[in-house]
ROZAVO-976203 format. One line per field, with one value per atom (N, C-alpha, C): x, y, z; residue in one letter; residue number from 1. Coordinates in steps of 0.02 Angstrom, whole numbers, plus 50000, padded with zeros to 5 digits. Example, Ala and Ser with C-alpha at 12.3 -4.5 7.8 and 13.67 -1.06 7.14 Angstrom:
<vexmis>
xx c(50660/50615/50660/50642/50684/50645)
yy c(49716/49775/49835/49888/49947/50002)
zz c(50390/50390/50390/50354/50357/50394)
rest c(A/A/A/S/S/S)
nr c(1/1/1/2/2/2)
</vexmis>
This chain:
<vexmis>
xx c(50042/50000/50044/50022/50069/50070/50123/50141/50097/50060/50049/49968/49943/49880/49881/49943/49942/49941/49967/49994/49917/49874/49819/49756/49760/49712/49759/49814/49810/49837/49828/49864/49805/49759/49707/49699/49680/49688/49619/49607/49541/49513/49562/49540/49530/49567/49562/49512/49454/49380/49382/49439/49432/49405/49354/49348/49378/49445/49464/49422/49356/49346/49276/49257/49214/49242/49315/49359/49366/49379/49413/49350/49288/49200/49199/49228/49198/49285/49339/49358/49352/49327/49298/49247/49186/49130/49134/49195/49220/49239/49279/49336/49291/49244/49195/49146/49151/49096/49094/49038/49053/49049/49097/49105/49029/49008/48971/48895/48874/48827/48856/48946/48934/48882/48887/48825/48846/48882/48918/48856/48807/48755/48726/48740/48708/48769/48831/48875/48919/48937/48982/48957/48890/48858/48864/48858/48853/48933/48997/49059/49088/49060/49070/49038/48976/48946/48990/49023/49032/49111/49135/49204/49224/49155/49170/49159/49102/49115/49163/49193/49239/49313/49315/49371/49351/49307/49275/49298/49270/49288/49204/49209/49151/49127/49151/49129/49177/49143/49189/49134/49161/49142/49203/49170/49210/49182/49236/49231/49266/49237/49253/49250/49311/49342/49309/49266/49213/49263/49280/49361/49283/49239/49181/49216/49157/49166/49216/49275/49351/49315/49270/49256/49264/49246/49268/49203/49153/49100/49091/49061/49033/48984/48995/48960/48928/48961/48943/48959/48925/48937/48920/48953/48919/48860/48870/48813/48829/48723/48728/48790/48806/48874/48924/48953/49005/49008/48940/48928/48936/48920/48928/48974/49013/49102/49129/49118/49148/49135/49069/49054/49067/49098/49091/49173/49210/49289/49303/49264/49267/49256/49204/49205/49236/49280/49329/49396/49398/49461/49509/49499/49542/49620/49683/49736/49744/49727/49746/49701/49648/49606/49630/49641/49667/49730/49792/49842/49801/49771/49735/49710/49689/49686/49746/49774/49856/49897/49874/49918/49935/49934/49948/49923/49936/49879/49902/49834/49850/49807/49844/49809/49825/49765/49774/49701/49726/49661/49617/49543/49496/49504/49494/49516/49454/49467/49408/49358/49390/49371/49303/49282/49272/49184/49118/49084/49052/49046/49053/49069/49143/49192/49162/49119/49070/49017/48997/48962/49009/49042/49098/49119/49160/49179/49134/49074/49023/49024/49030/49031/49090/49128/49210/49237/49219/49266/49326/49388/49423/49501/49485/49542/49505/49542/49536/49580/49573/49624/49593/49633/49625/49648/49620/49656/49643/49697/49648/49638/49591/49553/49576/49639/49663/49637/49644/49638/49680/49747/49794/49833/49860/49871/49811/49762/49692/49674/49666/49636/49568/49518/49452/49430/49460/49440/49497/49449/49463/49439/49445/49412/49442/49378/49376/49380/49411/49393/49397/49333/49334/49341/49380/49385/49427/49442/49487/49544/49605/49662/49703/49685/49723/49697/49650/49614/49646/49659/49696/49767/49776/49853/49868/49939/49969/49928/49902/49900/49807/49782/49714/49702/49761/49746/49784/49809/49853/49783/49720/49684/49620/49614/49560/49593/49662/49670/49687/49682/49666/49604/49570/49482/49469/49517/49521/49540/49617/49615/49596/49554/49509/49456/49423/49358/49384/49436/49452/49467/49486/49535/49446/49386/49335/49285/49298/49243/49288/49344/49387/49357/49368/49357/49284/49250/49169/49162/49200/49201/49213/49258/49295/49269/49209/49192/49124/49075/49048/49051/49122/49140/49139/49196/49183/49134/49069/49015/48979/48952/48965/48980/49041/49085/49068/49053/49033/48984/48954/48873/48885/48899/48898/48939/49012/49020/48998/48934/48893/48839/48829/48757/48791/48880/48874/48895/48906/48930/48860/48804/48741/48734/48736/48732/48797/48840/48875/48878/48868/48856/48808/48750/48716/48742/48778/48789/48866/48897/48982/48920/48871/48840/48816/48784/48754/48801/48854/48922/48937/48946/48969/48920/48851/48823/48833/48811/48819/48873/48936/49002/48997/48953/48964/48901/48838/48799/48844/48850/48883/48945/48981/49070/49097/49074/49129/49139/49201/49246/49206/49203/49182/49165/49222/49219/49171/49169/49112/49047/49026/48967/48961/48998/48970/48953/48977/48974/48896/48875/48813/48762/48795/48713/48723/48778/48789/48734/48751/48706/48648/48635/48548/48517/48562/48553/48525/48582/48553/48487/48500/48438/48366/48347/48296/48297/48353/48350/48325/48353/48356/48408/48424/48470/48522/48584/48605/48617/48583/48603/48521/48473/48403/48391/48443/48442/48480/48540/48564/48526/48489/48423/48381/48359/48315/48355/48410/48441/48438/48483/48476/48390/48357/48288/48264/48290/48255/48188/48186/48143/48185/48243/48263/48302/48304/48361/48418/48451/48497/48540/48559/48595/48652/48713/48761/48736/48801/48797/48818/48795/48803/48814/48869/48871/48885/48902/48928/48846/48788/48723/48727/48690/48650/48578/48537/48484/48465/48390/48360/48297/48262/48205/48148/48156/48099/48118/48065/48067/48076/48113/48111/48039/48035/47961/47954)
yy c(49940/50000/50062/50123/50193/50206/50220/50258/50313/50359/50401/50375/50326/50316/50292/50251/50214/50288/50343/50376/50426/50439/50449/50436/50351/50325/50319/50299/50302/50364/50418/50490/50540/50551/50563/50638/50691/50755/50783/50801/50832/50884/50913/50977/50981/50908/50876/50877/50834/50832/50757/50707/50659/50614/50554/50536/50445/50434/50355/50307/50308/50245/50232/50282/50292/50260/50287/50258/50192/50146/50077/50047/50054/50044/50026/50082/50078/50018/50008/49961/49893/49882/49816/49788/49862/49821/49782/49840/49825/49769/49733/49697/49600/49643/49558/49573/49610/49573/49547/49473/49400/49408/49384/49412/49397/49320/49303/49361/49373/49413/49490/49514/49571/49613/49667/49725/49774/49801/49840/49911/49898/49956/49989/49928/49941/49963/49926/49926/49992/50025/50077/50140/50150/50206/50224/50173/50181/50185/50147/50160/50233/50266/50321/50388/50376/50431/50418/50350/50339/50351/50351/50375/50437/50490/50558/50572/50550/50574/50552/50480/50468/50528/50544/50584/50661/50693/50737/50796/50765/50809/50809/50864/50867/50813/50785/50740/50671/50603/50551/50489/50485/50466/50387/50343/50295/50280/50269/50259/50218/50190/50109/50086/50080/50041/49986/49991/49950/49940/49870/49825/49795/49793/49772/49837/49878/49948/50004/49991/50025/50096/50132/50180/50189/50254/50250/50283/50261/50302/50300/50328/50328/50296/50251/50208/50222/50241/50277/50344/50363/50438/50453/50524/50558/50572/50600/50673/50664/50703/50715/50758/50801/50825/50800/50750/50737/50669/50628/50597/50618/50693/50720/50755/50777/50789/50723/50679/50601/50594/50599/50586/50622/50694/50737/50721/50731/50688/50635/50587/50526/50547/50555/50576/50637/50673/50703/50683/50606/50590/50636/50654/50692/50666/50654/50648/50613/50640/50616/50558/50532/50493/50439/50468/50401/50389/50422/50390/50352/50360/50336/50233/50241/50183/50139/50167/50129/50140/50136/50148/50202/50268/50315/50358/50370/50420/50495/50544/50579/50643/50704/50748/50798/50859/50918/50948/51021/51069/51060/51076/51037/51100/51073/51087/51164/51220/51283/51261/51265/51233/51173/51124/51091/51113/51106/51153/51162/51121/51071/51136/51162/51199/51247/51298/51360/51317/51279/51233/51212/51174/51124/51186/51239/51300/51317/51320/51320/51317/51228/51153/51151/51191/51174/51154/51120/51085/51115/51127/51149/51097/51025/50976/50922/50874/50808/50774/50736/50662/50594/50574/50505/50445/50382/50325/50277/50235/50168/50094/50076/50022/49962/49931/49860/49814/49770/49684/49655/49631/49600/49660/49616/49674/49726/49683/49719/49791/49832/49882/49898/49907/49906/49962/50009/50082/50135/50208/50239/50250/50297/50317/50384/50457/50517/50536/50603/50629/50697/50726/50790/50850/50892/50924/51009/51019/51092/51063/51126/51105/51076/51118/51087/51027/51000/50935/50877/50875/50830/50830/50820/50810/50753/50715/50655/50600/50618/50592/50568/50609/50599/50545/50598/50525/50499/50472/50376/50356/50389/50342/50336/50384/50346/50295/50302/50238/50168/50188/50114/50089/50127/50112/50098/50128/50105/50032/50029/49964/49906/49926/49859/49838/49917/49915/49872/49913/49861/49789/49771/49708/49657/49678/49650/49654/49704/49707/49686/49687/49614/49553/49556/49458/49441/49503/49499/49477/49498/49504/49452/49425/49344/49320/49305/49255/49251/49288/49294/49265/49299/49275/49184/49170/49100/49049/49078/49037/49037/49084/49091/49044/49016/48994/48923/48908/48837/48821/48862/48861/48841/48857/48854/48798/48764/48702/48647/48671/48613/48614/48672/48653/48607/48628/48583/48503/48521/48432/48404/48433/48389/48373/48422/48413/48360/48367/48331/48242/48230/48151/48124/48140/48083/48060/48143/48124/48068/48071/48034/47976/47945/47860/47871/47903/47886/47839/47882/47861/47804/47780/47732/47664/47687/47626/47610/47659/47660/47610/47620/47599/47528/47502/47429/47412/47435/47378/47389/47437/47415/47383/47379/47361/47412/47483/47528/47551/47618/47654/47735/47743/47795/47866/47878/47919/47927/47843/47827/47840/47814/47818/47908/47925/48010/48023/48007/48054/48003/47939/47910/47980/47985/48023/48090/48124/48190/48198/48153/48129/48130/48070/48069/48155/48165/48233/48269/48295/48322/48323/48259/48226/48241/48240/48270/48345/48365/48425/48411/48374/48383/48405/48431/48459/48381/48400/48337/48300/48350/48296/48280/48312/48275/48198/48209/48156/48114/48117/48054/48036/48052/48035/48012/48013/47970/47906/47918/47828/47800/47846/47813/47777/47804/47785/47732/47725/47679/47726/47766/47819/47834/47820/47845/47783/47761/47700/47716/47734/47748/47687/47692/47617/47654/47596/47641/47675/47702/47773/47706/47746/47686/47758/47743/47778/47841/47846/47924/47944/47927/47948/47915/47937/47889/47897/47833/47808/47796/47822/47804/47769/47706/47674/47728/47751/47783/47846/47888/47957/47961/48031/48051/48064/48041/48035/48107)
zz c(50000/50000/50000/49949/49957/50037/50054/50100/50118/50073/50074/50112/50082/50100/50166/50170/50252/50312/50283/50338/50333/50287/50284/50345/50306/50359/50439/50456/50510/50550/50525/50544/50529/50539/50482/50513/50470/50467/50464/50515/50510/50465/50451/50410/50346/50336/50246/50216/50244/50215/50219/50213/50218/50269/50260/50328/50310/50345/50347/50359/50384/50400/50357/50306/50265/50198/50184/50144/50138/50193/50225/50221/50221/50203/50138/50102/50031/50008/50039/49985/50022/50064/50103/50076/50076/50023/49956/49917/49856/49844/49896/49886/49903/49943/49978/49914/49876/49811/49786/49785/49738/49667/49656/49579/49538/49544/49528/49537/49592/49609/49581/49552/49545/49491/49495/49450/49429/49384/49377/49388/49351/49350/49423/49479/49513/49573/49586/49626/49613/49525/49524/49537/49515/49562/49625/49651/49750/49781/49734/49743/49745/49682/49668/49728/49739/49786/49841/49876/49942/49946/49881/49862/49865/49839/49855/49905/49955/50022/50091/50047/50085/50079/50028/49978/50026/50025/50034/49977/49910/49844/49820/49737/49731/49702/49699/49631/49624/49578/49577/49516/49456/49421/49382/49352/49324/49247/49220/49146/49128/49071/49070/48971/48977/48919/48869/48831/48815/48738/48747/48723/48662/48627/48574/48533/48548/48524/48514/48569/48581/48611/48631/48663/48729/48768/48829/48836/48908/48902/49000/49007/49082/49130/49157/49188/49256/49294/49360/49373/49416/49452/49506/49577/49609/49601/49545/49555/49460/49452/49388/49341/49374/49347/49342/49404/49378/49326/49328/49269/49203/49195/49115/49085/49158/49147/49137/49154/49123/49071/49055/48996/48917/48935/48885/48881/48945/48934/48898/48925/48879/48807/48785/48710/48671/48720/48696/48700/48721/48734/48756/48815/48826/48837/48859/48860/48919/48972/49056/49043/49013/49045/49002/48914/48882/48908/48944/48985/49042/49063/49150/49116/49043/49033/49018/48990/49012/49052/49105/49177/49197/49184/49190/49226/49295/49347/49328/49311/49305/49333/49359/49384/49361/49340/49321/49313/49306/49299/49241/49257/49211/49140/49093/49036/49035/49035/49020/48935/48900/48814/48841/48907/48924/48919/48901/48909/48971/49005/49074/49121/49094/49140/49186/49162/49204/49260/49228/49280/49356/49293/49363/49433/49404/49433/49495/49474/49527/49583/49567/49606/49658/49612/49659/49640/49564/49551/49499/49494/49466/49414/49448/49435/49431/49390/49384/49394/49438/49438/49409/49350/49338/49322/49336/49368/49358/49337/49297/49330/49306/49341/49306/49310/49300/49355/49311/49313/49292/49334/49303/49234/49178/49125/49101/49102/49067/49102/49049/49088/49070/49123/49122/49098/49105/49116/49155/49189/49237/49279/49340/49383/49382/49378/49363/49469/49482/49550/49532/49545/49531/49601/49596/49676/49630/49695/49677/49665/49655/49627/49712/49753/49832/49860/49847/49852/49845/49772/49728/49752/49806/49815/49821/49821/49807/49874/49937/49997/49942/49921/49917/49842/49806/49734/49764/49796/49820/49854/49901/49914/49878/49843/49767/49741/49734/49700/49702/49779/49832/49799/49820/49777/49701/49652/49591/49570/49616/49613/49624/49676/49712/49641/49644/49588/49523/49511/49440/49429/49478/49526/49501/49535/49538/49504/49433/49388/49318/49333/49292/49302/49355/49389/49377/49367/49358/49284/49224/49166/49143/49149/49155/49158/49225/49244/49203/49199/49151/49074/49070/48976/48998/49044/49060/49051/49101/49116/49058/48995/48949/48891/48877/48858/48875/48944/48957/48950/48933/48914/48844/48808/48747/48721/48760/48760/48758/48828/48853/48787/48768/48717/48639/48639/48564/48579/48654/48679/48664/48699/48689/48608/48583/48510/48476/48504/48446/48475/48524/48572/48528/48507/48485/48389/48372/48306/48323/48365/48379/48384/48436/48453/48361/48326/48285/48229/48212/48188/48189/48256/48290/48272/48273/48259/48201/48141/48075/48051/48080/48070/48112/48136/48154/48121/48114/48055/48008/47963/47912/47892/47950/47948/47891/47917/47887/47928/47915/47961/47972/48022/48040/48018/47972/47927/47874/47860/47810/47846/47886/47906/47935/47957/47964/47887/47842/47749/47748/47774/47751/47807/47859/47909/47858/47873/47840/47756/47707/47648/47674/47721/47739/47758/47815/47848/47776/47733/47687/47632/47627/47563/47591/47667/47698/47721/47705/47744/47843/47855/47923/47966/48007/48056/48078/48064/48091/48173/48197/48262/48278/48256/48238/48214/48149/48118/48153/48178/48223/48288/48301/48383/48326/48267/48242/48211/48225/48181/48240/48291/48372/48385/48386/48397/48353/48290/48241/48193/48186/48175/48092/48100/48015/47998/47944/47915/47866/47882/47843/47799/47748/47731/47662/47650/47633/47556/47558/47487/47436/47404/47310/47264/47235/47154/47204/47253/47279/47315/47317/47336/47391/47448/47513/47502/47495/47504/47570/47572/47643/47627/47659/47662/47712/47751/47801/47808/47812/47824/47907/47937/47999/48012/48076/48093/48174)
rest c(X/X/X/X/X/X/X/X/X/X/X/X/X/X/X/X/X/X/X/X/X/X/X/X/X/X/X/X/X/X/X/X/X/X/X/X/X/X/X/X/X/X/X/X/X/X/X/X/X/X/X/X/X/X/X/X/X/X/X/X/X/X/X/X/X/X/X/X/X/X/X/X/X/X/X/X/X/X/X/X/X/X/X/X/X/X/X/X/X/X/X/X/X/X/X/X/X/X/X/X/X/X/X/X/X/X/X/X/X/X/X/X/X/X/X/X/X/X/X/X/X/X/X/X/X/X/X/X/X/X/X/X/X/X/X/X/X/X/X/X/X/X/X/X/X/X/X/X/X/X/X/X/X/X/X/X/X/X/X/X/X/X/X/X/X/X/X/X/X/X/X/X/X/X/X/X/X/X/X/X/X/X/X/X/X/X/X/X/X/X/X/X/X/X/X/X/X/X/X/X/X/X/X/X/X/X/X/X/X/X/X/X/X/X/X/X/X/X/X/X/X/X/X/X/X/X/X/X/X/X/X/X/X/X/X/X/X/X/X/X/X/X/X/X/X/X/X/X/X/X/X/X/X/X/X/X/X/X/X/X/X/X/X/X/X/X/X/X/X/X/X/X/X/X/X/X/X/X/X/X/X/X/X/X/X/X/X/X/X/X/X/X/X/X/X/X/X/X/X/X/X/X/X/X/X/X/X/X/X/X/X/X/X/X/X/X/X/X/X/X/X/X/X/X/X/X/X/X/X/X/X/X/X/X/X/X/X/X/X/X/X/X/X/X/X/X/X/X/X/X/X/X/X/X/X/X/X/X/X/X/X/X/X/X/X/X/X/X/X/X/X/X/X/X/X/X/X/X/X/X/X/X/X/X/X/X/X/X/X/X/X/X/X/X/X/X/X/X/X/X/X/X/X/X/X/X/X/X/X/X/X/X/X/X/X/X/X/X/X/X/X/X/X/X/X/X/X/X/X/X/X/X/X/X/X/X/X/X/X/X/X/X/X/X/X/X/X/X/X/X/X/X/X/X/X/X/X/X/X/X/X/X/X/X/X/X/X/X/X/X/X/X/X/X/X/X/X/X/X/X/X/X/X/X/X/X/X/X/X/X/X/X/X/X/X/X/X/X/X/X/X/X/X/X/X/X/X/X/X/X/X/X/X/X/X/X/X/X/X/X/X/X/X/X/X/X/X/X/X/X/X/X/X/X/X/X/X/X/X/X/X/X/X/X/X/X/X/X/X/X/X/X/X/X/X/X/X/X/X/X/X/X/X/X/X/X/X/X/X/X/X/X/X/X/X/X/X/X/X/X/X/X/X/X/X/X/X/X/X/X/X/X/X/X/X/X/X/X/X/X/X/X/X/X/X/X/X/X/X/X/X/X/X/X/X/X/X/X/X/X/X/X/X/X/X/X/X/X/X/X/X/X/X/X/X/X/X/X/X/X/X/X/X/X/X/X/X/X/X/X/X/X/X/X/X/X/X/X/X/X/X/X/X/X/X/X/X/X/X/X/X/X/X/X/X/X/X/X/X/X/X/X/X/X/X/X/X/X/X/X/X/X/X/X/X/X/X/X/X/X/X/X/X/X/X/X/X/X/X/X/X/X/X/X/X/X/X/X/X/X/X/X/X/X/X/X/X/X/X/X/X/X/X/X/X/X/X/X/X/X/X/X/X/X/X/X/X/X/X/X/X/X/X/X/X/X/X/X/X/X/X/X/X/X/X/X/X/X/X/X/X/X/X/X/X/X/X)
nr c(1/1/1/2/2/2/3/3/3/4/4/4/5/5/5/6/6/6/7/7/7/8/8/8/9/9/9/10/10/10/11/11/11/12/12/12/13/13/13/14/14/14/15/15/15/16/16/16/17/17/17/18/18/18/19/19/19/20/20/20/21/21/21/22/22/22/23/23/23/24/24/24/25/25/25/26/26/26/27/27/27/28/28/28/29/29/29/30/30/30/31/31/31/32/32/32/33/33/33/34/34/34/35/35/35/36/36/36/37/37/37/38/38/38/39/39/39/40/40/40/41/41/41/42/42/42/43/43/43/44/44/44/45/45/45/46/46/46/47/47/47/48/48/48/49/49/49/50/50/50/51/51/51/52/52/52/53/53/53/54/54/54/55/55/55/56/56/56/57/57/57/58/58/58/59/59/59/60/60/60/61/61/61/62/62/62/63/63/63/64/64/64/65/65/65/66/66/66/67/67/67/68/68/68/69/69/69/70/70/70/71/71/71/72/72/72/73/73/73/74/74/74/75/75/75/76/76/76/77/77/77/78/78/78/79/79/79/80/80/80/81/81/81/82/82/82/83/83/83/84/84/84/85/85/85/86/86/86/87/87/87/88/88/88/89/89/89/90/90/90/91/91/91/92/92/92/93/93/93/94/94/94/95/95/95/96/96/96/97/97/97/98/98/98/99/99/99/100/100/100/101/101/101/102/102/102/103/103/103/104/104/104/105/105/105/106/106/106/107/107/107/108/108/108/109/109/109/110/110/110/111/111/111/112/112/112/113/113/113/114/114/114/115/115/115/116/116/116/117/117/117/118/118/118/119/119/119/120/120/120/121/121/121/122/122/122/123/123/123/124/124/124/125/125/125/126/126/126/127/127/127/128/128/128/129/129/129/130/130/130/131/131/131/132/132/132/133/133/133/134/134/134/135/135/135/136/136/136/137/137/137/138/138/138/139/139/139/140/140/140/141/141/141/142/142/142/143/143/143/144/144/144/145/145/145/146/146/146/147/147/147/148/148/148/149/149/149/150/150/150/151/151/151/152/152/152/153/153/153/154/154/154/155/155/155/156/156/156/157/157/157/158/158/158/159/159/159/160/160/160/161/161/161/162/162/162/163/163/163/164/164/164/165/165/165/166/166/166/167/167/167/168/168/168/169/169/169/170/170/170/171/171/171/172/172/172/173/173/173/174/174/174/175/175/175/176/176/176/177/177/177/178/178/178/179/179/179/180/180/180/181/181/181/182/182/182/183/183/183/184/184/184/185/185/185/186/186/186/187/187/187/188/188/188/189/189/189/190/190/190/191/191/191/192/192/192/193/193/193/194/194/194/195/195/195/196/196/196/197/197/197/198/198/198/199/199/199/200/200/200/201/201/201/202/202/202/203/203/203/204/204/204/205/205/205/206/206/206/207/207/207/208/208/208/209/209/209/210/210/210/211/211/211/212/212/212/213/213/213/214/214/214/215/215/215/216/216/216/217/217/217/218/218/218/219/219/219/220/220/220/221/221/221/222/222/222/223/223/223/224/224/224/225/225/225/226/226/226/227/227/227/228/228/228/229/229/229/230/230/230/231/231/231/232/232/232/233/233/233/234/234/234/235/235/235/236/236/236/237/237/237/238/238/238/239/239/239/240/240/240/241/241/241/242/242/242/243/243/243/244/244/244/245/245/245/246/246/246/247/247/247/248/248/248/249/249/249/250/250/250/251/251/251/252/252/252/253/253/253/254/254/254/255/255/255/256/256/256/257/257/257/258/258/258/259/259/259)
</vexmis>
């Protein structure tokens, strides 16, 4: 852990705005979230509000690397504002944030050109720090902190990004696991499918005393000559429901229709 954060939470400065044990809340919750049960829609919102008042800045938004599309767009937020300062960053690609997705923490004054900017000013907010949300090499995204320029000092981004890293650490592991389960799903559906055409094969190739090969090109033929789906058609040879018998002259002949 930075130094800076350790001496944070256990040295803690009243006058900062920060409160430590509001902080140590939000990356505990973070960190005990089952990947399985995580929500990104529902969990980065509530990270973010509990991040800025742990932070005691105006604002605290996350944006997230959408690796389909290659965009960067905004997923959670404080506050309606600092959702649409993420969001108008993001689609201006700004510089700090496309470094923040390749590792790069970065802090500085919010851009005026920004249209956001007269608003933000308001708010208090005058700086951005941003910070990216890895998983292993992968990077998920960032995490936006919006505050004044004395806010943003090294003690305060080292402990957002305690919180970045947890967040990213677990909406990686969320992603994965997902693509995974996924993945085995879709294993499991061509295993079912392809088992009865491998027994169908198999029988084929012992009535007839040919080799396996042969008898897949006799179902495959049948399959076709009816237009039936082939692993349909092998649960009807399995069943006795279709007869298949060998190819002649390069053709496969069938006696009975799929029933």
């Amino acid at each position: 852990m930075d130094y800076n954060v350790v001496h944070l939470l256990t040295h803690p400065d009243p006058y900062s705005g920060v409160d430590p044990d509001r902080l140590l809340r939000v990356v505990i919750d973070v960190a005990g979230s089952a990947v399985l049960e995580f929500e990104a829609e529902c969990m980065i919102p509530e990270v973010c509000v509990e991040t800025a008042g742990a932070l005691g800045i105006a604002g605290c938004a996350v944006v997230e690397f959408d690796d389909v599309s290659c965009v960067l767009r905004a997923v959670g937020w404080s506050s309606p504002l600092a959702g649409e300062l993420a969001g108008e960053l993001a689609g201006e690609k700004v510089r700090s944030m496309v470094d923040a997705t390749c590792g790069v923490v970065s802090v500085g004054p919010l851009d005026p050109s920004i249209g956001l900017a007269a608003a933000a000013a308001r708010e208090g907010i005058e700086a951005v720090a941003t910070m990216p949300l890895h998983c292993g090499s992968t990077s998920r995204g960032c995490m936006c902190l919006f505050g004044t320029t004395g806010q943003l000092n090294d003690a305060l981004v080292a402990a957002g990004g305690l919180v970045a890293a947890v967040l990213g650490a677990v909406t990686g592991n969320a992603v994965m696991c997902r693509r995974s389960s996924a993945l085995a799903a879709q294993l499991s559906r061509a295993l079912e499918t392809r088992i009865p055409i491998e027994q169908a094969k198999g029988l084929l190739a012992e009535r007839f005393q040919v080799g396996v090969d042969e008898a897949f090109r006799m179902l495959r033929a049948h399959s076709r000559r009816t237009r039936t789906p082939m692993s349909r058609m092998a649960r009807s040879v399995l069943d006795g429901a279709a007869v298949v018998v060998p190819m002649q002259r390069g053709a496969a002949k069938s006696t009975s229709p799929v029933r």
